[in-house]
N, C-alpha and C positions, 0 to 999 in steps of 0.2 A: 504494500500500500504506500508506502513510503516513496515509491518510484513516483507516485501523481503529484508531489509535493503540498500536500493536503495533512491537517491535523487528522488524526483518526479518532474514534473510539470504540473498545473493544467491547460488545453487546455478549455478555457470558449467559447465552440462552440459555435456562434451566429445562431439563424434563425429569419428569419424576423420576426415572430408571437411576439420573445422575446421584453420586454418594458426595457425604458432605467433605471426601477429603479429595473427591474430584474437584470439584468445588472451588475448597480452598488451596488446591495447589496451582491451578489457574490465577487466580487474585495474583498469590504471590508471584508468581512468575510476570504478571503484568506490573505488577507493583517494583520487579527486579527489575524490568525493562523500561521504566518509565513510563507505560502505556496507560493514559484513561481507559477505565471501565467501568462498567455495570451493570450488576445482576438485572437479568430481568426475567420476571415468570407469566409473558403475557400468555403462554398456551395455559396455563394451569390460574389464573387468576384476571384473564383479560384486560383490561388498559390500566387497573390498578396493576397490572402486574410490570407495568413499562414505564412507571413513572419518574424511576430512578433514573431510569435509560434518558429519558426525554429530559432531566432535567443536569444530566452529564453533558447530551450534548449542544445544549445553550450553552452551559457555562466554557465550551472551551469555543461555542464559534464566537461568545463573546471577546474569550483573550486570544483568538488566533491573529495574527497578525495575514495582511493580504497577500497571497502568494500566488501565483503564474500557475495555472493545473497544465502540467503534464501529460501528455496525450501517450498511449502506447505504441500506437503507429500514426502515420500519415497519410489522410485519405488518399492522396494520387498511389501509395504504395498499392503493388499488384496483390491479389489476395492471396497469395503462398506465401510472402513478405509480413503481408497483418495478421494471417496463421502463426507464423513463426516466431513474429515479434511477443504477440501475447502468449504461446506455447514456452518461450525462453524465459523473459522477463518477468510473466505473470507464476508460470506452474512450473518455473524451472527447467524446463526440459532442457536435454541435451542436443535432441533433433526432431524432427517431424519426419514420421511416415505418412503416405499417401496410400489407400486404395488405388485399382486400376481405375473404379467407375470414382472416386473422387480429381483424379487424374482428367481423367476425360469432362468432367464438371466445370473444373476450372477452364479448363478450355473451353467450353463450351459459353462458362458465363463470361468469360473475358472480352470473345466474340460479339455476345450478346452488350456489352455495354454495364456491367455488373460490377467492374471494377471499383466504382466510387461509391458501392454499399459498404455498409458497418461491418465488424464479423463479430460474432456471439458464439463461442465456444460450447458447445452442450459436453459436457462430461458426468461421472460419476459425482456427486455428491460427497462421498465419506473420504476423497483425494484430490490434492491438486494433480491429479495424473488421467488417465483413462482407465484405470485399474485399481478396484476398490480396495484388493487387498495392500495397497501401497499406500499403507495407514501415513496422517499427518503431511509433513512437507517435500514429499523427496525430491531429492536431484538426481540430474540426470538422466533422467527415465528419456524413453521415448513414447512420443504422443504419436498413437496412431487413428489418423482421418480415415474415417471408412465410407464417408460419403458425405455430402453438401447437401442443406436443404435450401432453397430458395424463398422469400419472405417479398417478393415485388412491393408489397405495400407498405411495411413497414422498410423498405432497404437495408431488409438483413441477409447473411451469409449466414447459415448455422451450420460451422462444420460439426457430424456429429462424428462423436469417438468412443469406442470401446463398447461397452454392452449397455443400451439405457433408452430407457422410453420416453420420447417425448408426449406430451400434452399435446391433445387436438385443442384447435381455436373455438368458441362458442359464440354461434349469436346474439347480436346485442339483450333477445330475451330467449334465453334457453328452455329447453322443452320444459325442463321440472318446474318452472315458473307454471307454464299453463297444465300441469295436473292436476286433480281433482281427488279429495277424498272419497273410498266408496265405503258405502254403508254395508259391503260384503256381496250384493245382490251381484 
């Protein structure tokens, strides 16, 4: 985070499962590193549960001082460049593998005029890597692209990587909106 030259704060989501000496080895390790934080237990307690959070990060955009944000890449960069940049710089990778059909994507949307969208990284969750059992921060790994989703309307690149489901989009009123309870009949 430090790469966008922005103050941060570290939000130490609570779930039930977590133990209190999770917990507080967290804290201290933020507190060793100089890092604002705060608990927050907004699944288990809802907006009382984030109030700490919310009022952590007032008080540091109040003493931030103004600074220039840092971009990861540059939109004229080609998009195997804004892959790589955010795969190195973000998740640490070592290098980027390609698919043959992400391969053939990029060429395709390069053709197409695709170049100057965003790219949005879908990966695992529980790693900065494409591989969940690559607990925490690793380096070096390689990030492998198994294929490119296209987002025309919003100008995104979503290369996705390693094993994981994306969300489908929902209309502005999704069906469970117009359900009806039945009386069993």
């Amino acid at each position: 985070m430090k790469n966008f030259n922005k103050d941060v704060v570290i939000a130490i989501n609570h779930f039930e499962s977590d133990t209190p000496n999770e917990i507080e080895t967290l804290k201290a390790w933020c507190k060793e590193n100089s890092y604002p934080f705060a608990f927050t237990d907004g699944f288990i307690k809802g907006q009382e549960g984030c109030i700490e959070l919310a009022r952590k990060v007032l008080s540091v955009l109040e003493n931030s001082k103004e600074t220039k944000l840092n971009f990861t890449y540059n939109m004229n960069d080609s998009i195997k460049t804004k892959i790589e940049k955010i795969a190195k710089n973000i998740y640490r990778a070592g290098s980027v593998e390609y698919s043959e059909l992400a391969e053939e994507q990029i060429k395709e949307y390069e053709k197409r005029g695709y170049n100057d969208f965003y790219v949005c990284i879908a990966k695992t969750p529980q790693s900065l890597s494409d591989n969940a059992k690559l607990m925490n921060v690793p380096e070096n790994h390689t990030l492998h692209v198994k294929r490119i989703n296209l987002s025309t309307g919003a100008r995104f690149l979503v290369p996705i990587t390693g094993s994981i489901l994306t969300m489908p989009g929902l209309p502005k009123v999704p069906a469970a909106v117009k359900m009806e309870e039945s009386d069993g009949d």
